[in-house]
LOVEX-396050 format. One record per residue (C-alpha): residue number from 1; y, x, z. Coordinates in nm, 2 decimals. Layout:
NUM | Y | X | Z
...
This chain:
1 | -13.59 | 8.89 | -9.84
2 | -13.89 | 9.11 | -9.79
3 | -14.14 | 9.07 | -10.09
4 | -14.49 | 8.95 | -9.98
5 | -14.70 | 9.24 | -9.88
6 | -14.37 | 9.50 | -9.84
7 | -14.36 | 9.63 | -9.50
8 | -14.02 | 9.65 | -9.35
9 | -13.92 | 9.93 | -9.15
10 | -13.65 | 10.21 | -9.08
11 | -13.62 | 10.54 | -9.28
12 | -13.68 | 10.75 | -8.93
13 | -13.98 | 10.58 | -8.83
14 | -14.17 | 10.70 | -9.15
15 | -14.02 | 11.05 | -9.10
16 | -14.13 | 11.36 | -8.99
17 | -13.81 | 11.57 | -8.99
18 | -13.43 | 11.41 | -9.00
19 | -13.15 | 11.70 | -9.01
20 | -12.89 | 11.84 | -9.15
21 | -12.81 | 12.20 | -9.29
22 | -12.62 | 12.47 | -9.11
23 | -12.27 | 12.62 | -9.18
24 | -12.14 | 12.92 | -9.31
25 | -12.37 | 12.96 | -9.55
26 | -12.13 | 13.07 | -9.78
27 | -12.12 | 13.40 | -9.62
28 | -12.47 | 13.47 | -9.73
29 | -12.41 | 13.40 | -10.13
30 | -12.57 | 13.65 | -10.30
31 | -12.68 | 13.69 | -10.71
32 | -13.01 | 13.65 | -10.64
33 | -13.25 | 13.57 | -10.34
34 | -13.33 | 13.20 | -10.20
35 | -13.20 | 12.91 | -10.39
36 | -12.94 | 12.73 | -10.22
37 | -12.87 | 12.36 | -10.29
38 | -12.56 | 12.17 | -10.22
39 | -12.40 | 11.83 | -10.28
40 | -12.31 | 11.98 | -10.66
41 | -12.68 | 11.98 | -10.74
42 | -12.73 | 11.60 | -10.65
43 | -12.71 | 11.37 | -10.84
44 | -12.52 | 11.01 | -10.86
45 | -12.73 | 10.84 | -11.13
46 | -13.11 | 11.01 | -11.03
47 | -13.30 | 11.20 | -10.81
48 | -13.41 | 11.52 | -10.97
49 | -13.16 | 11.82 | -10.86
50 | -12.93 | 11.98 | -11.12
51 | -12.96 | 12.34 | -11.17
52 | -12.71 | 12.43 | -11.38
53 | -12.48 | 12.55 | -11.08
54 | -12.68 | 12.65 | -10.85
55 | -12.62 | 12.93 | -10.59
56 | -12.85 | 13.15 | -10.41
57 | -12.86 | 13.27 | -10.07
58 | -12.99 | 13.61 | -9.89
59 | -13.21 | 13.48 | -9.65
60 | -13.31 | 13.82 | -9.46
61 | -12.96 | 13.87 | -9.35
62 | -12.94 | 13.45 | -9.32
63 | -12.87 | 13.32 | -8.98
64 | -13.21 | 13.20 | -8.78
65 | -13.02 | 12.85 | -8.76
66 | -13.01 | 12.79 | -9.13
67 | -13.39 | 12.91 | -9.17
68 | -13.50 | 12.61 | -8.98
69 | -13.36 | 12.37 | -9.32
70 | -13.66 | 12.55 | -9.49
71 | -13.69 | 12.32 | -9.81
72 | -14.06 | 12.15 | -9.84
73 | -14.20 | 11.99 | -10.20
74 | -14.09 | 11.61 | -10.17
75 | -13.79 | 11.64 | -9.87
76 | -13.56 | 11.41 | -9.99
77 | -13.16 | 11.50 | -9.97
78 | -12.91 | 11.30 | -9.92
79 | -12.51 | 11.39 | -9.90
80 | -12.32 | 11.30 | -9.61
81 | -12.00 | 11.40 | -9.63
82 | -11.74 | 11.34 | -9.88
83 | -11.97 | 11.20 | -10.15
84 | -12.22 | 10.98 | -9.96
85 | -12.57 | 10.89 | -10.10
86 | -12.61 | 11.12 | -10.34
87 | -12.97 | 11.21 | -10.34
88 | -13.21 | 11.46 | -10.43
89 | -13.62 | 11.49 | -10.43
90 | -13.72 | 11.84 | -10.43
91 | -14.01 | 11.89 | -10.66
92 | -14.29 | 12.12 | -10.62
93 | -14.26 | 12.46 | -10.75
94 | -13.86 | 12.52 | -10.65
95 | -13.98 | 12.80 | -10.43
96 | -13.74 | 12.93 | -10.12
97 | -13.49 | 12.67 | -10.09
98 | -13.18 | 12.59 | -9.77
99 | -12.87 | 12.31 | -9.75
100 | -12.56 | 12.32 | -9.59
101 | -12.43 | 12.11 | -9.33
102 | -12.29 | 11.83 | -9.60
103 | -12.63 | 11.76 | -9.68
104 | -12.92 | 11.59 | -9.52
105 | -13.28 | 11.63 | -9.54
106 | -13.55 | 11.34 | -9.51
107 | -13.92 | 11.45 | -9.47
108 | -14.13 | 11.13 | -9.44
109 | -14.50 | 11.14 | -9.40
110 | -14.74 | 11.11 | -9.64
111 | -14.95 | 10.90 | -9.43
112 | -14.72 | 10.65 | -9.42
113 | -14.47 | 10.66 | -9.76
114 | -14.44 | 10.80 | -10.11
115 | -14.17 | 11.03 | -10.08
116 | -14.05 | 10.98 | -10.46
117 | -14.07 | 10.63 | -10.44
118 | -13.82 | 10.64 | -10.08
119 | -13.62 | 10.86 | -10.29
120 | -13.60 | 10.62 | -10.59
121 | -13.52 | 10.35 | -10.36
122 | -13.26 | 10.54 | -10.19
123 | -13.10 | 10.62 | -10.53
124 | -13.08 | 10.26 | -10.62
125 | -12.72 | 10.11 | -10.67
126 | -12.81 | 9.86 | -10.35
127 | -12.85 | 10.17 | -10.13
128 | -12.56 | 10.34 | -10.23
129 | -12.34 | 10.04 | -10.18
130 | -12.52 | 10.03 | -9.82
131 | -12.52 | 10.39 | -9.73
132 | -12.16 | 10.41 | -9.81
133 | -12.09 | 10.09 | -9.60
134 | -12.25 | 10.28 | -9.33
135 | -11.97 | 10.52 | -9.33
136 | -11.91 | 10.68 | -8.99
137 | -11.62 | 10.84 | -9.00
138 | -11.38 | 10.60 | -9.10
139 | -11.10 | 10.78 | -9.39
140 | -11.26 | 11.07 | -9.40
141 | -11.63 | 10.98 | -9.52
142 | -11.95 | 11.11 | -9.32
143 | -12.29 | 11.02 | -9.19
144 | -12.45 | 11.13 | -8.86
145 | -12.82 | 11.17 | -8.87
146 | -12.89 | 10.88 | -8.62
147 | -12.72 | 10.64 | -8.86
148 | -12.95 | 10.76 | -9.16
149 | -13.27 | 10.73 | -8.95
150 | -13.17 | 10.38 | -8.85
151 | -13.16 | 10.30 | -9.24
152 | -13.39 | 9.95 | -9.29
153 | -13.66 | 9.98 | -9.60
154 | -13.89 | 9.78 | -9.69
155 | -14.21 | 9.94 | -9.85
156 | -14.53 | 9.84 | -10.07
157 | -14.89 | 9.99 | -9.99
158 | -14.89 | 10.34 | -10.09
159 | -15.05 | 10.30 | -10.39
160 | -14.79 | 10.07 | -10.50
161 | -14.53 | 10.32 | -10.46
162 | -14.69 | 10.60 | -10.61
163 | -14.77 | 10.34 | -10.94
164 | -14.33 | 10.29 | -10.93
165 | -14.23 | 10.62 | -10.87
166 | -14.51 | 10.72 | -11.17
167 | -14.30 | 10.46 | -11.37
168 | -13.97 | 10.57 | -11.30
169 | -14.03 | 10.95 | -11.35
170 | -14.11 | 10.85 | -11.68
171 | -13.79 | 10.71 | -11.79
172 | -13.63 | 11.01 | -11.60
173 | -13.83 | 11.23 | -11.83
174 | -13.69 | 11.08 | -12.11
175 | -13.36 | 11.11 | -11.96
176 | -13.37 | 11.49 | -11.90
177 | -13.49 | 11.51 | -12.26
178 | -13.22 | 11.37 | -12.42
179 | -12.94 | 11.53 | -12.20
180 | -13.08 | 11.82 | -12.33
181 | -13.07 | 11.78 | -12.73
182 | -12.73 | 11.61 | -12.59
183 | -12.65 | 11.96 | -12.43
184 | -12.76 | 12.15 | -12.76
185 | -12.56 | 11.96 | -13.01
186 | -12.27 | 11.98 | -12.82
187 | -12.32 | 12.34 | -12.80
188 | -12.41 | 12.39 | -13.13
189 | -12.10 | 12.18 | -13.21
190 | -11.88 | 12.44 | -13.05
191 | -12.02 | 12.77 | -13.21
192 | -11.98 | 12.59 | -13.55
193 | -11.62 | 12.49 | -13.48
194 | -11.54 | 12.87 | -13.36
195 | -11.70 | 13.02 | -13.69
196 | -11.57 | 12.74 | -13.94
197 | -11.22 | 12.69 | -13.81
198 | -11.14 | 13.04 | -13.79
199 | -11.30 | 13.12 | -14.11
200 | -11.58 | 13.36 | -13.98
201 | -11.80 | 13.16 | -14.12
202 | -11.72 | 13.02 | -14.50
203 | -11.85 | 12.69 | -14.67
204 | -11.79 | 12.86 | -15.04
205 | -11.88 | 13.13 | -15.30
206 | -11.77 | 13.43 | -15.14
207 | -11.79 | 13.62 | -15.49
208 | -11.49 | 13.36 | -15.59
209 | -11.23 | 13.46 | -15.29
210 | -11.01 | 13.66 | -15.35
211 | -11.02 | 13.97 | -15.11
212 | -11.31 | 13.81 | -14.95
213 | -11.36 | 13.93 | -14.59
214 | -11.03 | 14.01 | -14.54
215 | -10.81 | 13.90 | -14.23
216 | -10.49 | 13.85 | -14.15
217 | -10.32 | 13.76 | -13.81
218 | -10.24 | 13.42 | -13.72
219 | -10.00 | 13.22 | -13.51
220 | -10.22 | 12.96 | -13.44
221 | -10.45 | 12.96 | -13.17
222 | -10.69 | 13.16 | -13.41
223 | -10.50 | 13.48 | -13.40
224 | -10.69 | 13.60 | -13.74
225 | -10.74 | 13.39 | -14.00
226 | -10.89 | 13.45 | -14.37
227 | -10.62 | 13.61 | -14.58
228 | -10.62 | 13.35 | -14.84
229 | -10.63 | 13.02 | -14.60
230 | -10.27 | 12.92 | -14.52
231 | -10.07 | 12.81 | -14.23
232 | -9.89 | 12.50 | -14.20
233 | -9.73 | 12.27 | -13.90
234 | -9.86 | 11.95 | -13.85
235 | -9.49 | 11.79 | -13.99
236 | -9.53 | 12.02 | -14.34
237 | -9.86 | 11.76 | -14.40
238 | -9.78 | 11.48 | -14.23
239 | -9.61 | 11.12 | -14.32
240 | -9.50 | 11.02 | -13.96
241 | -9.51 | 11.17 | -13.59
242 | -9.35 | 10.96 | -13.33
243 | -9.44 | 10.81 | -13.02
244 | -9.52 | 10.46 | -12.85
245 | -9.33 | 10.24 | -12.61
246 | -9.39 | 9.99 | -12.34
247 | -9.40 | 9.60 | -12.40
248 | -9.22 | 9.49 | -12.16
249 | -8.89 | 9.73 | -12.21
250 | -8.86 | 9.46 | -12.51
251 | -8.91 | 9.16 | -12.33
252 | -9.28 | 9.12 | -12.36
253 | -9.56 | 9.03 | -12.16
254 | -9.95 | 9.15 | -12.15
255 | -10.18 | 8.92 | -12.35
256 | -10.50 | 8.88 | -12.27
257 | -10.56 | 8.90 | -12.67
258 | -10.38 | 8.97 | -12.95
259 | -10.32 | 9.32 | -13.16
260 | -10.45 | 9.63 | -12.92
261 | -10.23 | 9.83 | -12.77
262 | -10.40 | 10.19 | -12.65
263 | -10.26 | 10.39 | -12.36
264 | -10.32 | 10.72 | -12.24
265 | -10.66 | 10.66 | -12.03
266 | -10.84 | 10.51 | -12.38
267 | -10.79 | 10.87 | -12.55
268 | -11.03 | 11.08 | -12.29
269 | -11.17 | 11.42 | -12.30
270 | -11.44 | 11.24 | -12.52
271 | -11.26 | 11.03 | -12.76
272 | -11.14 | 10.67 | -12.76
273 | -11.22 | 10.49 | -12.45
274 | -11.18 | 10.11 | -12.45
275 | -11.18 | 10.06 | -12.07
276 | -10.83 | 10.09 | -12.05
277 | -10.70 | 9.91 | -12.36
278 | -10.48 | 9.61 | -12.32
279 | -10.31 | 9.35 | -12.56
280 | -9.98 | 9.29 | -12.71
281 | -9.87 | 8.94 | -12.94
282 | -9.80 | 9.00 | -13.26
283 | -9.41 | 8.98 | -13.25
284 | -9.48 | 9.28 | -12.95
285 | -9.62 | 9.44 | -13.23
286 | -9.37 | 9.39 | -13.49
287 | -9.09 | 9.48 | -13.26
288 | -9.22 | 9.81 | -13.17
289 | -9.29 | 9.89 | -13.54
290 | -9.27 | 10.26 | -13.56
291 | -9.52 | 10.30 | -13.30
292 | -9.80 | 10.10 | -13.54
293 | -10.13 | 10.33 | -13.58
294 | -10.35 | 10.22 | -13.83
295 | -10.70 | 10.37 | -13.95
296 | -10.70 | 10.76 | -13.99
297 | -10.42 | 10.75 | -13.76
298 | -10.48 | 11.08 | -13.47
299 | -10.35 | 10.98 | -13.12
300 | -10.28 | 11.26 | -12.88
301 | -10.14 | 11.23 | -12.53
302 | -9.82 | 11.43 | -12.43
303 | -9.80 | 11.35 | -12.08
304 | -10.03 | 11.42 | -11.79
305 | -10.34 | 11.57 | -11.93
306 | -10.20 | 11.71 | -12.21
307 | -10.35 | 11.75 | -12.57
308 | -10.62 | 11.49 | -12.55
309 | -10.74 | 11.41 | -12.89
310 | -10.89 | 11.04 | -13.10
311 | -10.86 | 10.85 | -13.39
312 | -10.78 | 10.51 | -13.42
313 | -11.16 | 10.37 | -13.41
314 | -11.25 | 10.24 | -13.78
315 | -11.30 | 9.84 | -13.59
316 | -10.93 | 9.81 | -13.53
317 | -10.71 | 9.74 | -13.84
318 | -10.43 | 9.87 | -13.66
319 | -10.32 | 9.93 | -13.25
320 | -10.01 | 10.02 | -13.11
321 | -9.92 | 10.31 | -12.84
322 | -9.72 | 10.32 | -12.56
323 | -9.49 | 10.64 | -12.46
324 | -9.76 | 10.82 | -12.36
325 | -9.94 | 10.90 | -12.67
326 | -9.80 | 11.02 | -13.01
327 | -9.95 | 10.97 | -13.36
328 | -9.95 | 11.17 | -13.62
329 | -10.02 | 11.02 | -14.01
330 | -10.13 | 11.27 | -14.20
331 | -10.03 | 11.31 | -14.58
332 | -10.39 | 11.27 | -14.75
333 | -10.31 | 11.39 | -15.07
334 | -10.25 | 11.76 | -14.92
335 | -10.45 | 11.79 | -14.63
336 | -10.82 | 11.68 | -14.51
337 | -10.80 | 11.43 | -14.21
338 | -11.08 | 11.48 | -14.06
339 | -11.02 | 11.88 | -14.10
340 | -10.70 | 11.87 | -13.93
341 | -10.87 | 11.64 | -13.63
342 | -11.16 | 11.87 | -13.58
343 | -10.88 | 12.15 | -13.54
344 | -10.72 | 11.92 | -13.28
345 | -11.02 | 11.86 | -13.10
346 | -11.10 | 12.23 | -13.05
347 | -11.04 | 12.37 | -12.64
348 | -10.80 | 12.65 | -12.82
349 | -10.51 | 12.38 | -12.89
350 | -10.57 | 12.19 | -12.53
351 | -10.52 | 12.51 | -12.40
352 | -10.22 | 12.61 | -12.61
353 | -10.06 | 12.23 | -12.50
354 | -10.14 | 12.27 | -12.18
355 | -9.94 | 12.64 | -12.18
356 | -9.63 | 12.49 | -12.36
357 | -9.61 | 12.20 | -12.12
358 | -9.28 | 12.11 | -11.93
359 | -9.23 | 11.96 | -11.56
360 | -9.51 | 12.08 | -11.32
361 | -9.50 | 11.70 | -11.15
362 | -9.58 | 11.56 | -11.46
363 | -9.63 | 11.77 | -11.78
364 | -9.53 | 11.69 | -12.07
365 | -9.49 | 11.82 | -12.44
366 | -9.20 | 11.68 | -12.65
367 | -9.25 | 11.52 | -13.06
368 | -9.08 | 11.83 | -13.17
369 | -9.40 | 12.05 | -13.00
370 | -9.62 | 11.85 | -13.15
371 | -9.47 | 11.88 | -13.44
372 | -9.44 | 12.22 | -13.48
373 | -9.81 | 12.31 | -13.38
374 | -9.98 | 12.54 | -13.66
375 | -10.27 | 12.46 | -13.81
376 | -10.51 | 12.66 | -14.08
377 | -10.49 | 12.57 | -14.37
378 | -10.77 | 12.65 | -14.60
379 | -10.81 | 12.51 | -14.98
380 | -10.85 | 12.15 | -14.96
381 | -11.21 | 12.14 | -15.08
382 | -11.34 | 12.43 | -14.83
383 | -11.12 | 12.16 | -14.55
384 | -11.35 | 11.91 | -14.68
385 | -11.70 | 12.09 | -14.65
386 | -11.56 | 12.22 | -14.32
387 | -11.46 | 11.85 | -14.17
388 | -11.83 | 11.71 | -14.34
389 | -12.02 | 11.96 | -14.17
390 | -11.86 | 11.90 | -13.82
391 | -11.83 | 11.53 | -13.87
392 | -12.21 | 11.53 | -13.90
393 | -12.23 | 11.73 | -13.55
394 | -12.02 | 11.45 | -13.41
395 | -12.22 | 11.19 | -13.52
396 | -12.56 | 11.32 | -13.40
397 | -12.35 | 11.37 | -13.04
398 | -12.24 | 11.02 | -13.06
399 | -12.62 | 10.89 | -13.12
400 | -12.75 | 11.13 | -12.84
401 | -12.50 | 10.95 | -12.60
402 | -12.58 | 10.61 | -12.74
403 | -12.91 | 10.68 | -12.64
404 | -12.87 | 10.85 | -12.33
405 | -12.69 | 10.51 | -12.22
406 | -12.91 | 10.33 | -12.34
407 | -13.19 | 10.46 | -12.17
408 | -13.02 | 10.46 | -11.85
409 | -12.94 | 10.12 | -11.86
410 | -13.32 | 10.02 | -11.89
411 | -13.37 | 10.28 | -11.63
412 | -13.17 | 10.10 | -11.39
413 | -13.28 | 9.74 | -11.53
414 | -13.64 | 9.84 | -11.42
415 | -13.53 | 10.00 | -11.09
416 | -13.39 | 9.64 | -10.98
417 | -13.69 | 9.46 | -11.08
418 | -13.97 | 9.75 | -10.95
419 | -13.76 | 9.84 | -10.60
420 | -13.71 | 9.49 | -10.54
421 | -14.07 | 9.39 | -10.58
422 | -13.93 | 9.12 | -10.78
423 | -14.14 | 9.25 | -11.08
424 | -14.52 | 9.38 | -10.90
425 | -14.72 | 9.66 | -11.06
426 | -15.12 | 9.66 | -11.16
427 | -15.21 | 10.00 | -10.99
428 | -15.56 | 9.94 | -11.13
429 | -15.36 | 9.98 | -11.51
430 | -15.14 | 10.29 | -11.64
431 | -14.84 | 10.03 | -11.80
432 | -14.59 | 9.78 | -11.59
């Protein structure tokens, strides 16, 4: 239902330009020149391009075809092929800009729409749901041109517009500001863990080390290490290492509650994920005993993707595991816990797992690999200092993404009620 005083209409009829990009731009990749946008630099969840991979082009020995995809400050790009509906508003100030033929390129007139506000609307979970109905080439996705010119809008007086897109570019500001201190502190996370957990970088009073400074080679994923840290395999300071089951191989069926039973896609490349957790009864759970996993518990997978790394999360008293993961109990009276995950956690032993695996189908790493991975092993109080100071990095990422989710969430919340026109603005005022 059109709100009163929106004007319906069709995306083409308020455009200037509808096309595409040309092909075999790839040929004309160069370090510098004209930037070049693709479907990479779109984005699923906004409209304001990604830069971070971008490529450029050299437009003087460019084909004349391509030249005509000229970007302009406000076109608005959508994807059409593979993943459709992503879109992108170009802002002013991107300088010499083409597209490819996966991408297309809206100029509407300013006469008759906002463009920022056509490309909020076109970002909107509603229209991607409809542009991805629209999809023209059956299995293998794509949009033709005349389809996306045909696309039904429905539009508020300019000013109107201009008032929402003003709105929403100020959540997206917030947005882009915390994705970068989000960025930061997970950069800053990784230097830290590269100096600390190689000792290049020590949390004590060098004065007191013994032959301070000195280095000795490693067979951990380190290859140098301090020469008075140790080196010790994860089963020289640890209670327990074993592996999970499945339910049913005892005679057991899925509960819809009970005690949580974690598989493989709830430890992800970012920690516990509880969209794929699933329940067991509490004889399940008894039955498969040795599998239990309790607080402090590390869970790491040894099939498929290899080497992911959690902990049990401190709001389940205990979990079980299925085949897929293995747990390792550590022995807290010799070794930090949080230490020994931070080591875990670092790229170096993915990598290593992901070397060591066996059967390319599905790879895997055995108890006995897992067992015998080396660790460093400094003196448990520089462990300590080293876990607290990462620990604190950890927490100040998990904040950043709490709010980052947060704010995307009201994003969205606002972009149902504003595009809508179920919630009107006061252009005459600066606040909703």
């Amino acid at each position: 239902m059109v709100p009163e005083g929106w004007k319906p209409t069709k995306l083409g009829d308020i455009s200037s330009l509808v096309t595409s990009g040309s092909r075999d731009w790839a040929k004309f990749y160069s370090d510098s020149g004209s930037k070049f946008i693709r479907m990479t630099n779109l984005r699923r969840d906004g409209i304001h391009l990604k830069m971070d991979d971008l490529k450029f082009v050299n437009i003087e020995s460019g084909s004349a075809d391509g030249k005509r995809t000229s970007l302009q400050a406000g076109d608005i790009l959508i994807s059409i092929t593979a993943e459709l509906g992503k879109i992108g508003w170009v802002p002013p100030g991107l300088g010499e800009a083409y597209i490819n033929q996966h991408t297309a390129l809206v100029r509407v007139e300013p006469t008759e729409s906002e463009s920022k506000f056509v490309a909020y609307l076109l970002s909107s979970k509603p229209y991607h749901r409809r542009i991805n109905a629209l999809n023209d080439a059956g299995a293998k996705a794509g949009l033709n041109l005349a389809t996306i010119r045909s696309l039904p809008i429905a539009l508020p007086d300019i000013p109107e517009q201009k008032k929402i897109a003003q709105i929403l570019s100020t959540w997206d500001q917030a947005i882009t500001a915390t994705e970068r201190l989000l960025a930061n502190s997970q950069k800053r996370k990784k230097g830290l863990m590269q100096q600390l957990l190689a000792g290049k970088k020590r949390l004590v009073d060098m004065s007191t080390v013994p032959s301070h400074g000195d280095f000795k080679p490693s067979k951990s994923p380190y290859r140098h290490l301090p020469s008075n840290w140790a080196e010790v395999t994860l089963s020289n300071v640890s209670s327990f290492i074993t592996k999970g089951a499945t339910p049913t191989t005892y005679g057991f069926e899925w509960q819809d509650s009970g005690i949580p039973f974690i598989r493989s896609e709830c430890v992800s490349e970012n920690g516990f994920r509880a969209s794929g957790l699933a329940h067991i009864c509490r004889d399940a759970h008894e039955a498969m005993g040795r599998s239990k996993v309790f607080n402090g518990d590390i869970l790491i997978t040894i099939t498929g993707n290899v080497g992911r790394v959690c902990m049990l999360p401190e709001r389940f008293e205990e979990a079980n595991i299925n085949q897929h993961i293995a747990k390792i109990t550590l022995d807290g009276a010799t070794v930090d816990r949080d230490f020994v995950f931070q080591c875990l956690q670092d790229r170096k032993y993915r990598v290593q797992f992901e070397r060591i695996t066996t059967g390319q189908a599905y790879p895997q790493i055995s108890l006995v690999q897992v067992r015998d991975t080396i660790i460093p092993m400094p003196p448990l109080d520089e462990q300590r200092k080293i876990a607290l100071v990462l620990s604190t990095a950890d927490h100040e990422i998990s904040a950043l993404k709490l709010r980052l989710s947060a704010l995307r969430q009201e994003k969205h919340a606002l972009m149902q009620q504003l595009l809508t026109g179920k919630r009107r603005v006061n252009v005459e005022t600066e606040a909703a």
